[in-house]
C-alpha positions in Angstrom: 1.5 32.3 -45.3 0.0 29.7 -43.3 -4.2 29.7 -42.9 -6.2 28.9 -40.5 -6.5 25.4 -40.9 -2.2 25.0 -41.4 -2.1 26.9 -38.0 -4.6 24.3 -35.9 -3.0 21.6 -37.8 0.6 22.7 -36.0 -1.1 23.2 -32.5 -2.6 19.7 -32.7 0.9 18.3 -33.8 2.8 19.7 -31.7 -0.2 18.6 -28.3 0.3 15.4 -29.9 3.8 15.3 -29.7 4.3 16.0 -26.3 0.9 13.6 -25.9 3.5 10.8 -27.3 6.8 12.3 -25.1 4.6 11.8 -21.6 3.4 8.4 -23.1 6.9 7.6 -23.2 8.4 8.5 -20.4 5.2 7.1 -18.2 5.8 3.9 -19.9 9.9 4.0 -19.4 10.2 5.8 -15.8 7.0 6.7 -14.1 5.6 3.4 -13.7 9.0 2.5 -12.0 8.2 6.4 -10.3 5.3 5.6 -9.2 5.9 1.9 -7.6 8.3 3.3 -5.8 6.3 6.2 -4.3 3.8 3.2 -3.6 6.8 1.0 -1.6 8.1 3.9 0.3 4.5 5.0 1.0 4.0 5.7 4.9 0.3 3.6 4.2 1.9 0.6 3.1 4.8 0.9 5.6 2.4 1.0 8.7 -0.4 -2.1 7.4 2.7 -4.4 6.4 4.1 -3.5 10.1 1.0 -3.7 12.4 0.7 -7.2 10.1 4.3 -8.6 10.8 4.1 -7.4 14.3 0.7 -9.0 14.7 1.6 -12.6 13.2 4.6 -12.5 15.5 2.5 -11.6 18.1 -0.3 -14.5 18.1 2.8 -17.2 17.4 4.4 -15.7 20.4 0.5 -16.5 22.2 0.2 -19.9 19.8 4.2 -21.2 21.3 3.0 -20.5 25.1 0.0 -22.2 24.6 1.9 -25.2 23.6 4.2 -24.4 25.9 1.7 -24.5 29.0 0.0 -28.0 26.9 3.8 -29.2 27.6 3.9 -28.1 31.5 0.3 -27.6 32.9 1.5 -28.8 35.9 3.7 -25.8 36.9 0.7 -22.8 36.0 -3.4 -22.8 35.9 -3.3 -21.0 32.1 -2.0 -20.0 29.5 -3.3 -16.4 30.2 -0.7 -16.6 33.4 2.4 -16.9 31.7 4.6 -13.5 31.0 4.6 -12.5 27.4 0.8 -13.7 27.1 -1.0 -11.0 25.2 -5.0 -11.7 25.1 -5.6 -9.4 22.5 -3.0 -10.6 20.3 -5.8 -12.2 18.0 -7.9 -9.1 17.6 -5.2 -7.4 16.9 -4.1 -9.7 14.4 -7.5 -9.8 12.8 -8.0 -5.8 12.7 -4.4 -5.9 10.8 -5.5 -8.4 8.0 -8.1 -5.9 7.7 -6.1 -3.0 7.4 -4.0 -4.7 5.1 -7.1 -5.9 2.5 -8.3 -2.4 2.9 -5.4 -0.1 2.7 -5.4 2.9 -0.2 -2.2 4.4 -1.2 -2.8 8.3 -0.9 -0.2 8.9 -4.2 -2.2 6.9 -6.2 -5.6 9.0 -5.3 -3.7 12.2 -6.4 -2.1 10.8 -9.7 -5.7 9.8 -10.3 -6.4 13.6 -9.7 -4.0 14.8 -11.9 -4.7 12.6 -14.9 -8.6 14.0 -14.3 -7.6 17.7 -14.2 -5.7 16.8 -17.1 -8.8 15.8 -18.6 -10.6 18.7 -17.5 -13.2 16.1 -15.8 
């Protein structure tokens, strides 16, 4: 007949085996889970994009600016010459920012979830 002691002493093993099982298989598949949830994230999708887009963007503006140095005969400015896009820079910058200040939403709720585990 088991006390009361024997009878914590099994509860504790067997929270501390599955303890050990989740340690495991966080350290062999949900790390690989959860960087993937981060590279398919839509936040990460969208900063990388507006970042690409806005690079391309200001090198389009820096080429026709070197473009009008080359032929300032044939046009007042820069500014006049299709494809120009003014705001190209601002945009550019508010990306960088985007990109330095993004949060990945999955990473907030597995943050949750190791709390509410924790009863905190």
């Amino acid at each position: 007949m088991l006390t009361c002691c024997d009878g914590e002493m099994v509860e504790l093993y067997a929270q501390v085996s599955e303890l050990m099982l989740t340690k495991q298989w966080f350290l062999t598949d949900g790390i690989a889970w959860v960087v993937k949830l981060v590279h398919q994230s839509p936040e990460l999708e969208k900063v990388v994009a507006d970042l690409v887009n806005s690079f391309n963007v200001v090198g389009v503006n820096e080429g026709i600016k070197q473009g009008f140095k080359a032929a300032h005969d044939s046009v007042r400015s820069a500014e006049e010459v299709p494809g120009y896009d003014e705001g190209a820079q601002d945009t550019l910058n508010a990306a960088r920012k985007a990109f330095d200040d993004f949060h990945i939403s999955i990473l907030r709720k597995v943050a949750d979830l190791v709390r509410c585990e924790k009863g905190l």
